[in-house]
N, C-alpha and C positions, 0 to 999 in steps of 0.2 A: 482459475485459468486466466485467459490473456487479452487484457484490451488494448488498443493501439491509440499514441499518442503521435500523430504522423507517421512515425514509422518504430517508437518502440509498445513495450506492451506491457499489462502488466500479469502476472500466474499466480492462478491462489491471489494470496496478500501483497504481490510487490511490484510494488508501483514503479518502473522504470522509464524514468523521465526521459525527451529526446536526447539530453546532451548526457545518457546514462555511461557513455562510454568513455566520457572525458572527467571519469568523478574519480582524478586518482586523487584527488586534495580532499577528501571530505569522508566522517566519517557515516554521517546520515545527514539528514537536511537538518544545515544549522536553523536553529530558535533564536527570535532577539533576544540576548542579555539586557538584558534592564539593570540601571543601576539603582538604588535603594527609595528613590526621594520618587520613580516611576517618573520622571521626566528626560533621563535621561538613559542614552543606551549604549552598547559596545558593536563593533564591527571590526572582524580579522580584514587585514589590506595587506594582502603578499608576507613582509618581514616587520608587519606592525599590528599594534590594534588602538583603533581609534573610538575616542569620545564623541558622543552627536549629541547633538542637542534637539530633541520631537517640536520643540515651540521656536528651533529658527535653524533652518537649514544651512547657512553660511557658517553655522559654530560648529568648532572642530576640532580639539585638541587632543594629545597625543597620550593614552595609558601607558602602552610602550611602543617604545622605538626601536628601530634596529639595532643600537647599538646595545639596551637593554635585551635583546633577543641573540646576541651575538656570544654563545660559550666561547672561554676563553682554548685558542688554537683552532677553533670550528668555523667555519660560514655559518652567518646567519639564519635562524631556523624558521622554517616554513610555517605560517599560525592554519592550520587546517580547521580546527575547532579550539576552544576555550572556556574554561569555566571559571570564576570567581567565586571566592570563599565568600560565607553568610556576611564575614565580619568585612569585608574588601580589601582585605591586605594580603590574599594570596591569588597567582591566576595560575590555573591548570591547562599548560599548552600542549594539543596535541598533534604530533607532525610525523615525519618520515611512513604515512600509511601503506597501509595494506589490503587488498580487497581480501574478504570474506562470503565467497559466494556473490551477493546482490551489493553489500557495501565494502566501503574501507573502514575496518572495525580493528581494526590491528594497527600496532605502532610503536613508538615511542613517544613519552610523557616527559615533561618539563614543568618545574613550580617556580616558579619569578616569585619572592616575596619584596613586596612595596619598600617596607621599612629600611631593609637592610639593602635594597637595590644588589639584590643575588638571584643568580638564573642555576638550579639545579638538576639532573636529570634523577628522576624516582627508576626502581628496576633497572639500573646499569649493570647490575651484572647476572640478567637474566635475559636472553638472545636478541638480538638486536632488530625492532622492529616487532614482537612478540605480546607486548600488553597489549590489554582489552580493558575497555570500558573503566579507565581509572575514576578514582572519585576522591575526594576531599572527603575526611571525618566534618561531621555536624559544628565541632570543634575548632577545626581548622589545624589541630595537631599533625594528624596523619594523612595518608595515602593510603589506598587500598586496589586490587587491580589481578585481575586472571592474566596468564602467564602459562602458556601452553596447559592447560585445563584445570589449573588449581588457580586458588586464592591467595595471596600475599597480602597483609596490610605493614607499609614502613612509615617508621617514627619520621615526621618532617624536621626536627631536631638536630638528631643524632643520625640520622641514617641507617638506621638498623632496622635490617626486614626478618620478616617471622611469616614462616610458612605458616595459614591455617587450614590447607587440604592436603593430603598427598595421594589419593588415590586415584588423581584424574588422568585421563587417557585419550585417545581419540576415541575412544565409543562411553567410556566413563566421565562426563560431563559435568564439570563443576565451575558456577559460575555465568557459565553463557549456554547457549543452548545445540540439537542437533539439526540438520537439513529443515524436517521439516516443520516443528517448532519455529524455526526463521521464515521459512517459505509463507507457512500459512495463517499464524497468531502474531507476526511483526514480531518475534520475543527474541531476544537479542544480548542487552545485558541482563547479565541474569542474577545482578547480587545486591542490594540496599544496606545501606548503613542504617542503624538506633539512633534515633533522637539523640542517643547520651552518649554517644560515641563509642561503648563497650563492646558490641558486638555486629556481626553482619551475619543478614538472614541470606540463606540464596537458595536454587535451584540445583539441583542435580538430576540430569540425565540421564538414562542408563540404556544406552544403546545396543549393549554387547549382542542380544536378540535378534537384533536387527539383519537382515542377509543386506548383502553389498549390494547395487550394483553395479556392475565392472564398466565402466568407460574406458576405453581402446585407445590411445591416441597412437596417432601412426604419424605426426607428424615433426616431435619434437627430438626426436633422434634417430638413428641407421635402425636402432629394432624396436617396433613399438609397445609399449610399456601399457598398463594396467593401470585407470586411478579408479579405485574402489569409492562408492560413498555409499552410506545408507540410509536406504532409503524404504521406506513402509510403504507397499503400493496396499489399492485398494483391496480391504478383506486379510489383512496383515495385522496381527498387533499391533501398534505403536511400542514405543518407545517410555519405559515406566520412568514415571517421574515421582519426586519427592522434595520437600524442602526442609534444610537446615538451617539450626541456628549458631553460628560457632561466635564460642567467648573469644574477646582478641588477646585477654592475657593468660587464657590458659590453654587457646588454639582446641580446646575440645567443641566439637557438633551434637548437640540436642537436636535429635528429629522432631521433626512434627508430628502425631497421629491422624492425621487426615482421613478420616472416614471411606472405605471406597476403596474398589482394588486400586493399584497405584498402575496397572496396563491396564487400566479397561476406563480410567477419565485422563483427564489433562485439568493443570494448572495454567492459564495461559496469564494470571495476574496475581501479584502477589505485594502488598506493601507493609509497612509499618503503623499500627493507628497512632494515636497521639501519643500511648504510653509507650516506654522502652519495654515492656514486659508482652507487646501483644501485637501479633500480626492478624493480618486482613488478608486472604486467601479465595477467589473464585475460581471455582470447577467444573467444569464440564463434563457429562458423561461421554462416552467415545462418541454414542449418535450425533453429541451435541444439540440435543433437545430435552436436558435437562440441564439446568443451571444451578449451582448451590453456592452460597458465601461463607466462609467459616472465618471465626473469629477462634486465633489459638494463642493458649497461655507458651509465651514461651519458658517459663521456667520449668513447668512439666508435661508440656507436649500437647497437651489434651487441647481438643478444638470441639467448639461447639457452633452449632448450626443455626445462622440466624435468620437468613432466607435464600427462598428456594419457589423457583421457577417453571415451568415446561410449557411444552409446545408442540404441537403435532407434526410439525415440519422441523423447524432447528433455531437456534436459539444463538444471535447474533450475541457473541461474548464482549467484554468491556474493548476489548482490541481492535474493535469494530466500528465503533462509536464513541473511544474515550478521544479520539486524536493522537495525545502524547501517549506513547507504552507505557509511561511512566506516572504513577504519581492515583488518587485519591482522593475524589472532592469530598472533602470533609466541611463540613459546615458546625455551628454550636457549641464552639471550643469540642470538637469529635466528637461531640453527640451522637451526631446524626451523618448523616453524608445521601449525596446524589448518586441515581441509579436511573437507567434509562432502558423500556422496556416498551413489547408493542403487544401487551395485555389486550387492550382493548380494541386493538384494531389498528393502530396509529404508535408510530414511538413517541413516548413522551418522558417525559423528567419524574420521578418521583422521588419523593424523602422517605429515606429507611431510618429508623433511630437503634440502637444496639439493643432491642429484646426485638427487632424483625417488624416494628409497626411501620407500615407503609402509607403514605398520603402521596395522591396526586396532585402534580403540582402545574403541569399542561395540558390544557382539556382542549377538543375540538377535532375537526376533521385534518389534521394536517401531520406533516411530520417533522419531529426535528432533526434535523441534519448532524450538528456536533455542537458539541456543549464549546463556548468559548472564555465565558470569564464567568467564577463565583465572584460578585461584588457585594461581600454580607458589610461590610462599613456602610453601606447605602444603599442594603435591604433589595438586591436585583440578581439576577441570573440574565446573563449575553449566552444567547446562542443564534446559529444559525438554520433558515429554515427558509420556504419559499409555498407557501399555501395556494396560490392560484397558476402558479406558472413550474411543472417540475423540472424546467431545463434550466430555472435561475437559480440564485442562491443573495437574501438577504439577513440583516444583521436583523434579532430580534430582542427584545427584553421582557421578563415579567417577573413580578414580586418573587419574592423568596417564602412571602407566606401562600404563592398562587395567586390565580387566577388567567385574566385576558392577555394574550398578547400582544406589545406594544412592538408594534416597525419602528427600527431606527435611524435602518438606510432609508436615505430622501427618493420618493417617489421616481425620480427623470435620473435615478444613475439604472438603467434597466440593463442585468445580466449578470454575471456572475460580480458577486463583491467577498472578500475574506479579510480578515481581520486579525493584528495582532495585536491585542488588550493589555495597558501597562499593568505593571499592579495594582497601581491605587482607583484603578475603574474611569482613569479621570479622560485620557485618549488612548487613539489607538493610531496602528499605521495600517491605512487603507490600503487595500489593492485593488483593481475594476478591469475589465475587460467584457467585452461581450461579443459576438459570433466576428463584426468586424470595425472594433475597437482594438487597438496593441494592447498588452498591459499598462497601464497608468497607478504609480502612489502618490500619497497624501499623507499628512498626520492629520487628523482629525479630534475635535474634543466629542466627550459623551458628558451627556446623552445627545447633546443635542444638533451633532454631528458636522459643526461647525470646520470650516474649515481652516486650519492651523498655518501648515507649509507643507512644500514640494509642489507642484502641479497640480492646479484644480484641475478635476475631474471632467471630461468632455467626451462626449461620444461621436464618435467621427462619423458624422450624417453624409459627410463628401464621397464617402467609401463607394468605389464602383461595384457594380457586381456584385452585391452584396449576398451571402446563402439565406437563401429563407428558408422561414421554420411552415409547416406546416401539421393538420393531422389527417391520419388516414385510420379509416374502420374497415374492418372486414366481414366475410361474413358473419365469423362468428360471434360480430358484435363488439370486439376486440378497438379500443380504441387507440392509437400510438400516437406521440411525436416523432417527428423526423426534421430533418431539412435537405436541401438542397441548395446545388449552385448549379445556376443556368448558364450554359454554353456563353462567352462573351461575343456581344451581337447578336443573342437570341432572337429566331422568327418563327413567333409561334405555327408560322403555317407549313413548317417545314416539321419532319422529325429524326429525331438525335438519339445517339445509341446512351446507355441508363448503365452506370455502374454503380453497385451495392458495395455500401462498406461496411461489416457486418463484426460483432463483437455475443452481443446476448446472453450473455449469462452473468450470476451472478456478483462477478468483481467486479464489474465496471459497467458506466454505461457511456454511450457516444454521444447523445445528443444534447450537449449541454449548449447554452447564451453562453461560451467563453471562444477566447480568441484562437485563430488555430481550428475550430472544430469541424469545418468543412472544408481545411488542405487537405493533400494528398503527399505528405513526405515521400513515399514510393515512386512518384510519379517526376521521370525527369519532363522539365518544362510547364507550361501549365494546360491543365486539362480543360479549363473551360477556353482559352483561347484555342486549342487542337477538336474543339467542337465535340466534349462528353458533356452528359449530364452526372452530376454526382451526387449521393443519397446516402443517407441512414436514414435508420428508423432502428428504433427502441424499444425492445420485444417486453412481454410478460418476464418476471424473472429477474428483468433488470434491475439496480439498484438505486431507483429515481423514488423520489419521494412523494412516493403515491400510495401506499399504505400497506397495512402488510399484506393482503391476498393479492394483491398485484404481484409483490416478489415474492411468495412461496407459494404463488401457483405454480412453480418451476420444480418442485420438491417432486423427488423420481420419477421427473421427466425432464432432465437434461438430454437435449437432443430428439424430443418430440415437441414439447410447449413450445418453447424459441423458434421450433426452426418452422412448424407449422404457422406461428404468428410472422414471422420473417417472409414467409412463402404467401401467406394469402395478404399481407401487406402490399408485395409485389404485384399481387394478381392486379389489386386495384390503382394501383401505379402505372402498370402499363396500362389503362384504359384512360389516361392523359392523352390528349389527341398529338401531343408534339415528342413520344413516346418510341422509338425503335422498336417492338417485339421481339426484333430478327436480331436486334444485337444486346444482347442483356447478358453483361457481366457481373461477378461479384466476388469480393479478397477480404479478406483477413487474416489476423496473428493470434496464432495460439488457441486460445476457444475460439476467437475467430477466423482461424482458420480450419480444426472441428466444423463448428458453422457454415463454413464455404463447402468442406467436404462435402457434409447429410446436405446442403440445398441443390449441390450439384446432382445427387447420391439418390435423395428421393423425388426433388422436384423438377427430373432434366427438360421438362415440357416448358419450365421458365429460363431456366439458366444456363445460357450458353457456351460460356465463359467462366471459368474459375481460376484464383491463385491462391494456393493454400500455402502459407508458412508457417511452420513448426506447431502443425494440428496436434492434439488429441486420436487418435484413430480408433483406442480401443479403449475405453473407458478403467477398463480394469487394471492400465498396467499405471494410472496417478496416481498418485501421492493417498493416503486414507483420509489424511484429516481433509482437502478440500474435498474430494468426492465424495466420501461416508458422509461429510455434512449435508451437502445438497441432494446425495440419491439413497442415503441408508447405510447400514453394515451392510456389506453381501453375505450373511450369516450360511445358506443354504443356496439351491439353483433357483430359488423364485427371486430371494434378492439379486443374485448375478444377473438374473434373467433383464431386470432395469436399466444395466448399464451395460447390457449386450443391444438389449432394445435401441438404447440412444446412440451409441456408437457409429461412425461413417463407416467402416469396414463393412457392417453386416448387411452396408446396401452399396457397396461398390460394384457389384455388378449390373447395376441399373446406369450406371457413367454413358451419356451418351456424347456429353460436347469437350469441349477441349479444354485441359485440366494442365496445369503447370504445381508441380507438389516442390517444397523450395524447404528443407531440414538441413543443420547445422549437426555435425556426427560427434560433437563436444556436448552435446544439449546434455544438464545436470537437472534441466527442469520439466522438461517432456523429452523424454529419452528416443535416440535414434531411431530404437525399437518400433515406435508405433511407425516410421518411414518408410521400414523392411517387412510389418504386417502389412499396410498397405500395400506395397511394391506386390509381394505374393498373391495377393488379393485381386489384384488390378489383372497382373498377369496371367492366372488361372483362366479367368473368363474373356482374354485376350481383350482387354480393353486398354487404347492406347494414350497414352500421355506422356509427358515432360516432367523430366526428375532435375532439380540441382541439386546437391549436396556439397554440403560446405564444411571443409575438411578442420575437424576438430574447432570450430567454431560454438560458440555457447545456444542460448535462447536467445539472446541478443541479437546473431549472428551481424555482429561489430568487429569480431578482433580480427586484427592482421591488413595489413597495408593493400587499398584498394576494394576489398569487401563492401564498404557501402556504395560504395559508385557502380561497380558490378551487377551488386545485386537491386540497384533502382533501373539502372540500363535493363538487366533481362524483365523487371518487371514491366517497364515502358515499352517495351519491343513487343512483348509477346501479348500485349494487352490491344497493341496496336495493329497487328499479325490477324487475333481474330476474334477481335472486335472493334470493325475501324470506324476512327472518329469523324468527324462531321455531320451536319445535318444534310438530307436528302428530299 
């Protein structure tokens, strides 16, 4: 479901940044290109891409140029993304995008070879704008690239393409994936080349099962037209999946036998081990609380099982914690490889070796956040991780044979830090921010995290007003972080109305030490100068690292844990002496706006005030893989019964204060539907409220000239309407 970054949010898996609506250039977030020596790095700049130098920021020279980027008869091409061959004398440019759902995953492809100073386009005569996810052979011979649902790899040579699927379809998926495979497991490209260049393993989808659901638009033309997607709500099969291996020079697929119905788990990661002969495969059963890895021969299929996991609640998959979708920490010339699991209580790193022996290799009460760099040249694992404080995040290291955790971020940069690690382990490029810090980089060396170039790191102690973090216990013993920002001119002797900004569940969490975390993007002008207090707090269930019964206490109870922890949080908030009672609002997107629903729904003795955007209403009608993860299959009426239980609908008739409900009737990702169950809901037991609907708009609700102004205007008015600001 949906957490809010100002004012976007993310559902299920997908993180939509605030400037998510200006991303026509990009296909995902670019990663630094590193060049081979790890001191040096590449960067797209409009119609170029440029050289940098990590150890002196004035050095800068030019890979290519426009003129190098300019096909002959064409304007210069746009560098969105880029890749570079192993050997560096090829770059794979990608431009003219296309959005695919959440990203621009679609496009056209260009190979610039160094030697010959020649700019080529790959797939020119397959529909313009149409590839996905090209890729460079291991080789640097070929091209390879889906192309309205099949596979294609072309000779970089000669130019000659050779289809190696033809069965793909919009519900026959070969190569990339369906809705919610994207939505909810990050899975995207769906295809890897062999070590040896001879073949590509991939993924095939089989949606054909799938019922549509019909999205209406009525705005794009005189009679409104139907756009079908599908989608697998909760207590739905999914969508059966399988993976191939197709030879390139004979265009035939070797399946895989993958143990397991092929509808009743998911593959959400799939890669190549060291050999050309053998893929690396993990599985999930539908609950997703069981985990399996298979190691399969691809010469005849057979996969055998080398370890295997469970969990009484669900079982965060590699897509969760690896970072990259992409890729397999292997260590021991692929011996062995890294796995990260919360066995014990706590996620931590462990070594698997290929017959399933597993060693822990992070011990203690803490969690680790994402693995960042294998450094097996100098015997270390970078990740990150924040053991005393779960709204920071610092750089950590420890042996690769185990043991203690060594801090690398220096003491006094306090708050959020992230890290992009060269390859040689030698620096990195820092980034720092914290609640009211800007973002600030650096290059930095390791270990010892010395400072290189760009801007040292400072934390802006001048900062007015700054949000403070505090915690709050309830009764039920229930311990939270939160923060707040105090009216500017605070006096404590006075009191001020209290807005809740509310998110809680599992995707996301709000209260982080980063910059940004206690604005209000909805809010035109500023709320602490218009005399609010503003607030989170960070329920059970969240995704802070705080250990695993912290976050799967929330396990089939979505919409009971959270919002009971969210509600007697309150309770002890308002017993601040400088506190409004009388005016207590609270908003959120997506699960939080779900959230705002059930706190208006069950606790209207606290919450006076509500804006709900693009909620959840009825549990039953999301997606299967986020919901069945966190509340069960609904297999029979005792499972339905869970996510009838947590649902805002099934207590809308307890609505006593004043509700603004704000849905986009384009929404692909919580469907209009729950807008028009509500609506019915509301109305049955005559309770009154404020609808906007926003006409063929997405989850975003971005598109179309004027939409975000509008809808910060109605959210400022009506927040101010009734629940007005000032102290008293």
């Amino acid at each position: 479901m949906n957490i809010n970054f100002y004012r976007w949010c993310i559902t299920g898996a997908t993180f939509l940044l605030m400037l998510a609506s200006q991303q026509t250039a990009t296909a995902q977030r670019q990663k630094t290109h590193w060049a081979a020596d790890g001191y040096q790095y590449y960067r797209a700049k409009g119609d170029s891409i440029l050289e940098l130098d990590t150890r002196d920021a004035s050095k800068k020279s030019l890979l290519l140029n426009t003129s190098a980027l300019s096909p002959a008869g064409h304007v210069p091409i746009t560098v969105a993304n880029f890749y570079i061959s192993d050997d560096g004398q090829k770059v794979l440019i990608f431009t003219n995008t296309k959005k695919v759902w959440r990203y621009n995953t679609r496009g056209d492809y260009w190979v610039y070879t160094i030697a010959t100073k020649t700019l080529k386009q790959i797939g020119a005569r397959r529909p313009a704008a149409s590839l996905m996810f090209a890729k460079l052979s291991p080789d640097g011979s070929k091209a390879a690239y889906v192309s309205e649902h099949n596979i294609y790899v072309e000779d970089l040579a000669t130019g000659k393409v050779k289809q190696l699927t033809f069965d793909g379809s919009t519900k026959l998926i070969n190569g990339t994936f369906d809705w919610a495979y994207e939505e909810e497991f990050a899975c995207r490209d769906g295809f890897r080349w062999s070590p040896d260049s001879r073949a590509i393993a991939y993924w095939q989808i089989d949606a054909r099962k799938i019922k549509n659901y019909l999205m209406l638009n009525t705005t794009d033309s005189i009679y409104p037209f139907v756009k079908p997607v599908e989608y697998p709500v909760a207590g739905e099969d999914p969508s059966s999946c399988k993976i191939g291996v197709v030879d390139i020079s004979t265009a035939k697929t070797n399946w895989m036998n993958i143990p397991g119905d092929a509808v009743q788990h998911y593959i959400p990661r799939m890669e190549w081990t060291t050999s050309p002969n053998q893929i690396i495969v993990e599985q999930l059963n539908r609950a997703q609380n069981d985990s399996r890895i298979f190691v399969a021969n691809v010469s005849n299929g057979t996969a055998a099982l080398i370890h295997e996991e469970t969990d009484k609640a669900w079982i965060d998959g590699k897509e969760r914690w690896g970072g990259d979708p992409m890729g397999w920490e292997w260590i021991n010339k692929g011996k062995d490889f890294l796995w990260i699991s919360e066995k014990d209580g706590w996620r931590h790193i462990s070594k698997i070796d290929r017959d399933g022996k597993e060693t822990l290799l992070t011990k203690g009460a803490y969690d680790v956040i994402t693995l960042s760099l294998i450094d097996e040249a100098n015997g270390y694992i970078y990740f990150i991780a924040s053991p005393d404080n779960a709204t920071q995040k610092y750089l950590y290291r420890i042996k690769l044979s185990g043991g203690d955790a060594e801090r690398v971020t220096p003491a006094d940069e306090q708050g959020t830090n992230s890290y992009e690690i060269s390859p040689n382990g030698k620096l990195a490029l820092h980034n720092f921010s914290n609640i009211y810090t800007p973002n600030q980089s650096e290059v930095i060396s390791l270990p010892d995290h010395k400072h290189l170039s760009g801007a040292e790191i400072k934390l802006n102690k001048d900062a007015k007003n700054k949000p403070e973090f505090f915690k709050v216990k309830t009764v039920d013993g229930v311990e939270m972080d939160g923060w707040m920002v105090k009216p500017t001119n605070f006096d404590p002797a006075k009191k001020y109305p209290i807005v809740f900004y509310v998110y809680s569940e599992p995707a996301g969490a709000n209260v982080t030490d980063s910059y940004g975390a206690g604005r209000n993007g909805e809010y035109v002008g500023s709320m602490a100068d218009d005399g609010y207090l503003y607030v989170s707090i960070d329920n059970r269930g969240t995704p802070t690292p705080k250990g695993r019964e912290w976050r799967k206490s929330i396990y089939k109870n979505i919409g009971i844990v959270n919002i009971q922890d969210q509600a007697m949080g309150a309770k002890e908030i308002l017993k601040w002496p400088f506190v409004d009672s009388t005016r207590v609002a609270v908003w959120g997107w997506s699960g939080g706006g779900s959230c705002t629903l059930n706190l208006m729904f069950q606790h209207p003795e606290i919450y006076k005030t509500g804006i709900a955007i693009a909620a959840v209403g009825w549990q039953l009608t999301y997606d299967n893989i986020y919901q069945e993860r966190y509340m069960s299959v609904p297999t029979d009426s005792a499972g339905r019964g869970v996510f009838i239980k947590g649902s805002p609908i099934t207590y809308a008739k307890n609505l006593r204060g004043n509700l603004l409900y704000i849905h986009g009737t384009g929404d692909d990702n919580v469907h209009y539907k729950n807008a028009e169950m509500l609506i019915d809901e509301l109305v049955k037991y005559n309770r009154q409220f404020q609808l906007m609907s926003f006409p063929n708009r997405t989850h975003a609700i971005s598109e179309g000239p004027g939409t975000s102004l509008f809808l910060r205007t109605l959210y400022t008015q009506y927040l101010k309407d009734h629940c007005p600001p000032g102290g008293r």
